[in-house]
N, C-alpha and C positions, 0 to 999 in steps of 0.2 A: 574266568570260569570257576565256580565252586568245586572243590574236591571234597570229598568224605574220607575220612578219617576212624578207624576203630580205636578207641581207648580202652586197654584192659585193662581194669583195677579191682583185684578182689573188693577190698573195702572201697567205699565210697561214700558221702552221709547218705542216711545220717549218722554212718558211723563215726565216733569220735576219737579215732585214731590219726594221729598224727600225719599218715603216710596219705589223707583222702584229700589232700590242698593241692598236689601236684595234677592231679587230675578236674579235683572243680574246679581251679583258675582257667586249667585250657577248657573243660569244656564248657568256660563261659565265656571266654575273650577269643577261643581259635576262628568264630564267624566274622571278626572284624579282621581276619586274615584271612578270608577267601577257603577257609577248611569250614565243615560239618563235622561236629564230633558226635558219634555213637560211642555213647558209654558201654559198656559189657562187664557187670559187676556180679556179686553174688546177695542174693537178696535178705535182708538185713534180717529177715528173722532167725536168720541160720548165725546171726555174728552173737559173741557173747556178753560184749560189753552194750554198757548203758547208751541209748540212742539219742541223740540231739535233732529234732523237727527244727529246732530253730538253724540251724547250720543247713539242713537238706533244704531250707526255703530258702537259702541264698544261692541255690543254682538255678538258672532263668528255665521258666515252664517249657519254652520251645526246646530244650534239651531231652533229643533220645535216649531214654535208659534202658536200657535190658537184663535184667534180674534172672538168675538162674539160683537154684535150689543147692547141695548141698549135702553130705555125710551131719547128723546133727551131732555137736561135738560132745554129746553124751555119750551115744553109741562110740564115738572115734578115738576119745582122750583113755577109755581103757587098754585098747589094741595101742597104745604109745602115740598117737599123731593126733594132733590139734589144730594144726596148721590150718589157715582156713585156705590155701590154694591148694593141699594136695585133697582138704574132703572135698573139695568143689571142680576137679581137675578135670572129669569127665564132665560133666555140666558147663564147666566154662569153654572146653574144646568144641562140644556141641554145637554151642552157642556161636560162638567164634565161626563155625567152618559153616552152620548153615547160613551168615551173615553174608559170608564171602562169596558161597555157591548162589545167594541170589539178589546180593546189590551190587553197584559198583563203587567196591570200596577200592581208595587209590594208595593208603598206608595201613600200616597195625604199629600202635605203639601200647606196650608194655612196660607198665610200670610196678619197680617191687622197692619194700617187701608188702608182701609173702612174694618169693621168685620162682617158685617152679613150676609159673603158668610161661617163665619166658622159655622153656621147654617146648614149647609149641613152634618156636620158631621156624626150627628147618622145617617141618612138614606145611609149616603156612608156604612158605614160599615152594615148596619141591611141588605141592598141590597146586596152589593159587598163582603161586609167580609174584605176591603183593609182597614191596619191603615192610620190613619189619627192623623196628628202631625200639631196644631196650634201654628202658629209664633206672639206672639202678639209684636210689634215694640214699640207699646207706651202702658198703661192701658186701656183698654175700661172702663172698672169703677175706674173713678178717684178720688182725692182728689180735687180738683180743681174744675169736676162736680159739687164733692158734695157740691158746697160751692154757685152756680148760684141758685138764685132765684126761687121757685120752677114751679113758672108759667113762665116763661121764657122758649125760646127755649134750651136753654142749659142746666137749669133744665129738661123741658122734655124729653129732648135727655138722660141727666145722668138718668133720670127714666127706659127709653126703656133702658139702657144699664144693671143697676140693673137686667134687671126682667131675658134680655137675655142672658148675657152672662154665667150665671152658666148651661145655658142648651146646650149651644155649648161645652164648658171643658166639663161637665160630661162625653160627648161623645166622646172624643178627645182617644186616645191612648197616648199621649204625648202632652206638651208643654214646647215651649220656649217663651223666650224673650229676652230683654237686659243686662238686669244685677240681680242679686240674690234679689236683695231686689223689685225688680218687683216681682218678683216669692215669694217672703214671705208675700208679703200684701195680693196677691192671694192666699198663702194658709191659711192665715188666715181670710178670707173671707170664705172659703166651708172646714171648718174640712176633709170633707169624701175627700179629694183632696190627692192622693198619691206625697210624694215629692220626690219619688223615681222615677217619671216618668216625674219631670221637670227638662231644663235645663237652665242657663244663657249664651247665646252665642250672642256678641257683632256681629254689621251689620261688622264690618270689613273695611281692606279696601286692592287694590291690584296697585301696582306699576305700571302695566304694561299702567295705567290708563296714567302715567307720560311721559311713552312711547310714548300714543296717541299724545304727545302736539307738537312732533317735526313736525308731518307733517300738525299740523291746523294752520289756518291762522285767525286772528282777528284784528277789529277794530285796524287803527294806534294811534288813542289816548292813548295808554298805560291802556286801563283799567278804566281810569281815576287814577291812579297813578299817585302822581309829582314828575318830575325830581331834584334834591338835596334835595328829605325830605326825612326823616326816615316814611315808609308808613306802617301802622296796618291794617289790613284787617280783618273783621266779614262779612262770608256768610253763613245766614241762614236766617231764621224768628225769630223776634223778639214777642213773644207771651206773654200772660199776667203775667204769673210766674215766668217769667225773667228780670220785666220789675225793680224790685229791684236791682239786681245784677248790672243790667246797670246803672240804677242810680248814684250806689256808683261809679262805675265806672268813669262815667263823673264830679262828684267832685270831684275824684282824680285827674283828669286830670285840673281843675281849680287849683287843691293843686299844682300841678308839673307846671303850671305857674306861681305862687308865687316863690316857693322852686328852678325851673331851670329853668327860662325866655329862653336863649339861648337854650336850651333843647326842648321846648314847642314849639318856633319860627319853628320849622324844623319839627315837629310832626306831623301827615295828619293821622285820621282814616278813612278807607274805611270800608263804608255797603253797602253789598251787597243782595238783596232779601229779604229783612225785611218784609216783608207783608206775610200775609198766602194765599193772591191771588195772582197768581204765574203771573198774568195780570195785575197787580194795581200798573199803574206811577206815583202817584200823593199822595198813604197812605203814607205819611212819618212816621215811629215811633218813630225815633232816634235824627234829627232835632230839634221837639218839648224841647223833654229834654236836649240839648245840648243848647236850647238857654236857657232853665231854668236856668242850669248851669254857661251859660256864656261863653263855649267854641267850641261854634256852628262854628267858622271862623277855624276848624281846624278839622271837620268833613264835609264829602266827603258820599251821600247814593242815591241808587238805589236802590227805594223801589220794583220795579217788579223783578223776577227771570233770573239772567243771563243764559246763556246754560252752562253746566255742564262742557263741556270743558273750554270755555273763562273764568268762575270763577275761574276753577282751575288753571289757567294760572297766574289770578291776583296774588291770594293765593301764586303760588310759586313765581312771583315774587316781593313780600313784604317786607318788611324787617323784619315784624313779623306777626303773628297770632294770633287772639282774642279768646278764649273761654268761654263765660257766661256759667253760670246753673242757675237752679232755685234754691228753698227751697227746691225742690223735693227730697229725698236721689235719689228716681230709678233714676231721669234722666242721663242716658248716652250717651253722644254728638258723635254721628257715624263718625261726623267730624274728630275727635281726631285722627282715623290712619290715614285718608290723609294729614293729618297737618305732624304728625311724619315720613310720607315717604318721603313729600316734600324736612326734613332735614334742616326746616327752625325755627328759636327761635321762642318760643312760650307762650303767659301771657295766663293764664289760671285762672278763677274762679269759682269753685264749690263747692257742700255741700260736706262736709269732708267724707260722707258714700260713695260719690258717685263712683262707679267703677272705674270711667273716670281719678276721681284724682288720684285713687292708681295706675294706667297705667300710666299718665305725672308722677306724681312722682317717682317711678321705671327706665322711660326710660332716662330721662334726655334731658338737649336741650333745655330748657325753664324754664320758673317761673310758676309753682302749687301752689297757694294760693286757701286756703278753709275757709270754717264758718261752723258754725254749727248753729246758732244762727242769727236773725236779728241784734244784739245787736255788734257778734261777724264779719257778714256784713261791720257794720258802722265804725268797728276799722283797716277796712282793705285799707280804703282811704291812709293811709299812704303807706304802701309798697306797694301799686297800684302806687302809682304817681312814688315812688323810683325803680319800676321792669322796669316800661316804660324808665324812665332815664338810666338804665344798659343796657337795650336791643339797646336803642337807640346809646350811645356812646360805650358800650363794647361786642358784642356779643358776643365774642369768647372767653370772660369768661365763659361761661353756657357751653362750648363744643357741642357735637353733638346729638343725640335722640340717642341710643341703638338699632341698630337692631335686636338685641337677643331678647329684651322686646317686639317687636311690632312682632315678627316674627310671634309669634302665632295669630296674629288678622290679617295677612295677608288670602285674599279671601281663599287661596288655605287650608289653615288649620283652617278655619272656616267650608269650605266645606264637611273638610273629618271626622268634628264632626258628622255633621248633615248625612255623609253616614253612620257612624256608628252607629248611630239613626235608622235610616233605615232599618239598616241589622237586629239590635235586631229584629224590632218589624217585619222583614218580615219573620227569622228564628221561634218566637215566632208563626204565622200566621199557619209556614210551619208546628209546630210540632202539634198544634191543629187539620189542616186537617188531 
């Protein structure tokens, strides 16, 4: 028997924020799990950044979407709030509650950020009776919050997040996130927190993505790609608790000009999207440090957000792939299966807890280098500079990534987790009535 499913996701494509993959993968592989997903988003002309059609044409036309309007963040960014779930908060509740008063919907899941649509939770249930399963993608109450100023907006913001988010979980039926050690800082924050009713499931990622690239057309500049260098490609945001990792980084990369001049001469890193404003041509993050460094003539960045497709195009055709982390153990780079599907070498550096490393290190196909330590960071300059040089002249020493390793973080078996999520808490539901 098919169930229905609500997915709320402020953004969705064709927005090009990072946070809309958790939501397109399920609502494109949840039907080969016996779920319906209705999307319930906030319609894109109210979002601020630059929009990607080619991204929104990769979710399949039989997907229900539901568009709701929107504070426009003209009027809202004076009064201090920007956020696009609290201008959209009445509009998406609307939405939400007239869905439930007349389909039969058998779950709501919620995913952030923006999170203070998972506010809605207890009233979905104390009205509807439907579980409800929060996706949190990054912490809402973070370490890094806690560390901003307390009168600062970042401070204030880590405040409101303090006070709220234990009152969205209380009411949750379930949560996930990215990786276990998300989930253990969370439960050790709220004792009364059952850890029987959280999961770790990775954003994933799905080939068919790879498929989409035969038939798009981009820019003839190659990406900005040069023709006879060995090219490294980094697509993401460069944020403030990575901004160590990349550091060592780019001293390595001064080391491997000492250590392999010829090596160095042919080296090109590409950034791509480094800013958190997914419209900002002009923030550079990487430049700066790169002339710190020294080795600024041999870095390549596009600080605003490419379209989803054209980066991944760059991506695969690079001759390798960048991974930073932070100090964070949680953080896990969603990037990591589209890197591993590409089948392209891959320099990787993370904190040694972090999920992400025991996945590259498992699957193979690249160089997983980790720290634990800032100390242990700084010792890593050397086999940084010596990974670049192997990738550069040997690739095919490292072999190939494992599909068996990544099989499971493929969309379609990330999916049929989160159905079977579903089905407990909707059998649970059924045996109550």
């Amino acid at each position: 028997m098919t169930r229905t499913c609500l997915i709320v996701s402020p953004y969705f494509p064709p927005s090009t924020l990072a946070g809309v993959h958790r939501a397109r993968l399920l609502a494109r592989r949840l039907p080969e799990a016996g779920w319906t997903p209705v999307v319930v988003c906030v319609d894109e002309s109210f979002h601020e950044e630059r929009l990607d059609p080619g991204l929104a044409a990769l979710v399949p036309p039989s997907v229900e979407i539901v568009k709701v309007g929107a504070i426009s963040a003209r009027l809202a960014r004076p009064l201090g709030f920007g956020d696009l779930g609290l201008r959209a908060c009445l509009q998406l509740r609307q939405a939400i509650f007239g869905l439930l008063e007349t389909r039969a919907i058998d779950a709501v899941l919620v995913t952030g950020s923006p999170y203070y649509p998972m506010l809605l939770a207890g009233e979905i249930k104390r009205r509807f009776g439907v579980p409800v399963v929060l996706d949190f993608q990054d912490p809402w109450v973070s370490a890094w919050g806690a560390e901003q100023p307390r009168f600062s907006k970042s401070g204030l913001a880590h405040a409101l997040s303090v006070w709220l988010e234990p009152r969205a979980v209380r009411a949750a039926d379930f949560i996930t996130s990215v990786s276990a050690i998300q989930n253990d800082e969370m439960a050790a924050r709220y004792p009364w927190l059952d850890k029987t009713r959280m999961a770790a499931i990775p954003i994933g990622g799905d080939d068919d993505d790879y498929e989409a690239l035969r038939n798009a057309t981009f820019p003839s500049d190659g990406g900005g790609l040069e023709k006879g260098c060995v090219n490294f490609c980094y697509a993401g945001t460069i944020w403030p608790p990575v901004i160590g990792t990349l550091k060592t980084f780019l001293r390595a990369m001064a080391l491997l000009r000492d250590r392999h001049p010829a090596v160095f001469a042919r080296v090109r890193l590409r950034f791509i999207g480094t800013t958190a404003n997914p419209n900002d041509t002009t923030g550079y993050r990487v430049l700066p440090l790169a002339e710190a460094a020294g080795v600024a003539d041999i870095v390549r960045e596009t600080p605003q957000r490419l379209p989803y497709l054209q980066a991944l195009s760059i991506q695969a055709n690079s001759e390798g792939a960048l991974i930073f982390g932070s100090a964070e153990p949680h953080y896990t780079a969603s990037k990591i299966f589209s890197i591993l599907m590409s089948r392209r070498p891959f320099l990787s550096i993370l904190h040694k807890a972090s999920s992400a490393h025991e996945i590259l290190t498992r699957s193979g196909g690249g160089i997983a280098l980790s720290f634990g330590s800032p100390d242990e960071l700084s010792a890593l300059e050397g086999p940084l500079a010596d990974a670049i040089a192997t990738i550069a002249t040997d690739p095919a020493s490292l072999g190939r990534a494992d599909p068996a390793v990544y099989a499971a973080y493929h969309a379609r078996a990330i999916s049929a987790r989160y159905a079977a999520i579903f089905e407990r808490l909707a059998a649970r539901r059924a045996g109550v009535s």
